[in-house]
C-alpha positions as CSV (number, residue, x, y, z in Angstrom):
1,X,134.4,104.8,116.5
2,X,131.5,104.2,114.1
3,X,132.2,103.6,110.5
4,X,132.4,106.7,108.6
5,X,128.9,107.4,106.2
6,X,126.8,105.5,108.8
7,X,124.4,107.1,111.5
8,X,123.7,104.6,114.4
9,X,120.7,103.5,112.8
10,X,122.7,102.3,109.6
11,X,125.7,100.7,111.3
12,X,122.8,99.0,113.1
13,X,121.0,97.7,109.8
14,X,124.5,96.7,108.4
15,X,124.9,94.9,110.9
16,X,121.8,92.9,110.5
17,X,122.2,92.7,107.1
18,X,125.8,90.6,107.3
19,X,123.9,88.4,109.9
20,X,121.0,88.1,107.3
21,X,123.9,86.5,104.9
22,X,125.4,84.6,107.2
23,X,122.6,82.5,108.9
24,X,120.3,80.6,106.8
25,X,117.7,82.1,103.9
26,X,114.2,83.1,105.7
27,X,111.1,81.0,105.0
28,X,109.8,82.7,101.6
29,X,111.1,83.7,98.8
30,X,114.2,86.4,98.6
31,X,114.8,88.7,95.5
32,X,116.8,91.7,95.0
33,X,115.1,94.5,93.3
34,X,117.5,97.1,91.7
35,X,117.1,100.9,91.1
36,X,119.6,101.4,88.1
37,X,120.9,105.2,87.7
38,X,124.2,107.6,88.8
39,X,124.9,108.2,92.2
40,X,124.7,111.8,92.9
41,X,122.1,112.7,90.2
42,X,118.6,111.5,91.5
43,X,116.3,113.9,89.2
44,X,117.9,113.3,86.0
45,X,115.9,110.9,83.9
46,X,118.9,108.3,83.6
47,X,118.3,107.6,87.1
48,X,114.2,107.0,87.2
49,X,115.4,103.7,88.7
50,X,116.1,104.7,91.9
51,X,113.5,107.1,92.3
52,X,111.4,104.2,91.6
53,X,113.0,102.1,94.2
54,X,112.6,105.5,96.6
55,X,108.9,105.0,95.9
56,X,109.0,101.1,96.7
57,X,110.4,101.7,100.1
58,X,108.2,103.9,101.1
59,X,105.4,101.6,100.1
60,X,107.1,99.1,102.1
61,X,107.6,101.3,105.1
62,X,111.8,101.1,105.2
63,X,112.2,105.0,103.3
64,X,114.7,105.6,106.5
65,X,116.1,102.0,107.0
66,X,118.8,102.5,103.8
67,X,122.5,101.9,104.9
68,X,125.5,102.1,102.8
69,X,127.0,98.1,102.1
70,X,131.0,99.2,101.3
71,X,131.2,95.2,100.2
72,X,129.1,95.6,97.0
73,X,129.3,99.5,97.2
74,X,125.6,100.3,97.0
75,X,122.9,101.9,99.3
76,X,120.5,98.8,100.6
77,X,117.6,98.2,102.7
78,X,115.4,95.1,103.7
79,X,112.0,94.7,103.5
80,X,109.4,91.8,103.6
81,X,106.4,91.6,101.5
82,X,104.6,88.9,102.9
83,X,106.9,85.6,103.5
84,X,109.4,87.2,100.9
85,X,112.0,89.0,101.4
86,X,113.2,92.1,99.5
87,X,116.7,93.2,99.4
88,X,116.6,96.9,97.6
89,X,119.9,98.4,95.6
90,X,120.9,101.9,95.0
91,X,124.4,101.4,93.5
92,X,126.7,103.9,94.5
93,X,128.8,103.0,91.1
94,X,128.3,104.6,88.0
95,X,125.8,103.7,85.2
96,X,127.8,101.9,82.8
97,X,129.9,99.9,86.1
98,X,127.3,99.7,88.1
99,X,127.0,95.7,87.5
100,X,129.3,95.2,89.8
101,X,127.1,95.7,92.4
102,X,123.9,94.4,91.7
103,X,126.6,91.0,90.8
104,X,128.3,91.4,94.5
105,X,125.1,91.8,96.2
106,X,123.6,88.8,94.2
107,X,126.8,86.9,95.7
108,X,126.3,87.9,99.1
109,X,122.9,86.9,99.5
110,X,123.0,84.0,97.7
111,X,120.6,84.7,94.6
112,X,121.1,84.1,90.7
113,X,120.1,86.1,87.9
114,X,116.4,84.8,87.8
115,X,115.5,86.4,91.4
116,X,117.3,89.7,90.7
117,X,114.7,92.7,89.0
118,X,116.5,95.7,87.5
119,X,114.3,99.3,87.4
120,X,115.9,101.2,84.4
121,X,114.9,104.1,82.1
122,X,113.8,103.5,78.4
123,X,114.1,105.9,76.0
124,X,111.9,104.1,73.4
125,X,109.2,104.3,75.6
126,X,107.1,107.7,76.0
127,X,107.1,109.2,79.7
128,X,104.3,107.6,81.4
129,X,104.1,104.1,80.1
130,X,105.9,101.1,81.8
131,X,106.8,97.4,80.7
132,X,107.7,94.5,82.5
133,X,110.1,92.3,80.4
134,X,111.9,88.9,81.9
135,X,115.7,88.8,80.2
136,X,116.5,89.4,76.7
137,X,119.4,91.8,75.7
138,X,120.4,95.5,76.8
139,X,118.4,97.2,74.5
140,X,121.6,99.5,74.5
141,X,121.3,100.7,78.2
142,X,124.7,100.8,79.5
143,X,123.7,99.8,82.7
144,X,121.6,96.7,82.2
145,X,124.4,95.9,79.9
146,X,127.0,96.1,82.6
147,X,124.6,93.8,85.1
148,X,124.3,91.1,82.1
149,X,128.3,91.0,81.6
150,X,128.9,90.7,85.6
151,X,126.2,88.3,86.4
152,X,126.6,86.3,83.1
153,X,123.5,86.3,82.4
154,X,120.8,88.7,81.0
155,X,117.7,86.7,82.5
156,X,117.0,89.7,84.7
157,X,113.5,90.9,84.9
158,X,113.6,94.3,84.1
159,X,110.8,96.9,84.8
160,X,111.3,99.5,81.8
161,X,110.3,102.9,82.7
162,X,109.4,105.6,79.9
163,X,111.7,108.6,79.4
164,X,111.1,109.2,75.5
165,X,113.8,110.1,73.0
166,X,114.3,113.4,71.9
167,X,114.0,113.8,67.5
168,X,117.6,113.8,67.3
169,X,120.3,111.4,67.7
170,X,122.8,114.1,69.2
171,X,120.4,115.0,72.0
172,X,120.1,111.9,74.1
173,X,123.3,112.0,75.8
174,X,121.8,115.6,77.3
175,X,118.3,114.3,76.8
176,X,119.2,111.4,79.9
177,X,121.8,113.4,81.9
178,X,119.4,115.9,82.0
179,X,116.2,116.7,84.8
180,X,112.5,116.2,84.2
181,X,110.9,119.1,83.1
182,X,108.0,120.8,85.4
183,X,105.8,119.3,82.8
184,X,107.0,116.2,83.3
185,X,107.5,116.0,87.1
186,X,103.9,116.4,87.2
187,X,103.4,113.3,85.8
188,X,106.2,111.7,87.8
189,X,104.4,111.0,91.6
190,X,101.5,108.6,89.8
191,X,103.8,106.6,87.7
192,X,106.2,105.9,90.6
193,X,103.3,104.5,92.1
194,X,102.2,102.6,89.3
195,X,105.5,101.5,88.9
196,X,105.9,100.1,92.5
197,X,102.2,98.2,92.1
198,X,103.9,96.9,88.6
199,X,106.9,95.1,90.6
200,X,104.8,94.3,94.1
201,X,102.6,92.7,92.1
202,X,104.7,90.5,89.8
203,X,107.4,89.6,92.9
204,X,103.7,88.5,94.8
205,X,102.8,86.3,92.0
206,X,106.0,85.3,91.8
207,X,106.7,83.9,95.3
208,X,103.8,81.9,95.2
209,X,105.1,79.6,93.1
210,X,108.2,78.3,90.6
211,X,106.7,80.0,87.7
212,X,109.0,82.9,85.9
213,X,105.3,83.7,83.8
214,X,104.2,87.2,83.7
């Protein structure tokens, strides 16, 4: 019987993934990029990550290749980007646990904090404007939080997407948990795209060389 959650085509890219780990690293470069947000709530603004990380794959052609990885409890998919290799995360864990993960995924295929790029929300960033920022602290987002105190480390790359904060303090709890307004979703399809550009661009640059520069 086939594992439960899995169509044949993902018990078939599981597999390949666990023989990825297994046998040696490829050629180029490998880094796990990382679509922070809750499972089960896509459209909310919390989890811009992973629509982000939706957009990346289908840039990179694997939009139907995501399987389910019950070792670091996530959704994954492989893709290469010239002689790279791009492992992307969906964790299936909550926002404020779902370092856990993005740590056991990091384990399995053998990568350290440096080659691991988190996708988050920012709420002290306007909708529509994006920044690319290599470690520091959690800026007090839960969930990079979380990935800092599993991976011990917080020299993540982190691609900060714009959500805005609403005028008062009590609002941002319904402010994130909430959906983009029509208003908003308009403006959503070009800054995914931008967004994906933002990371191809920097993991290109990146596995040309040693450098950790912008």
């Amino acid at each position: 019987m086939g594992q439960p959650g899995l169509s044949r085509t993902g018990l078939w890219l599981s597999r390949a993934m666990s023989r990825c780990i297994l046998e040696p690293r490829p050629p180029g470069k490998r880094w796990l990029v990382v679509g922070l947000g809750n499972p089960g709530m896509p459209s909310t603004r919390h989890s811009v990550g992973m629509a982000v990380l939706g957009q990346l794959a289908r840039r990179l052609g694997v939009a139907e290749s995501w399987a389910r990885d019950r070792r670091c409890a996530a959704d994954l998919a492989l893709a290469s980007l010239g002689d790279a290799q791009l492992v992307l995360l969906r964790p299936r864990r909550l926002m404020n646990v779902n370092g856990r993960s993005v740590a056991r995924a990091a384990e399995l295929f053998g990568l350290t904090a440096e080659e691991v790029y988190l996708v988050h929300d920012e709420l002290d960033k306007p909708l529509g404007k994006l920044a690319l920022k290599l470690g520091g602290s959690a800026r007090g987002h839960n969930g990079v939080r979380s990935c800092i105190s599993c991976l011990n480390s917080n020299a993540m790359p982190r691609l900060r997407v714009g959500i805005g904060r609403p005028t008062h303090p009590d609002e941002v709890q319904a402010h994130v948990l909430g959906r983009f307004s029509p208003a908003e979703q308009e403006l959503l399809p070009p800054l995914l795209e931008r967004a994906a550009d933002l990371l191809l661009d920097h993991i290109r640059e990146r596995s040309q060389g040693p450098s950790l520069g912008p």
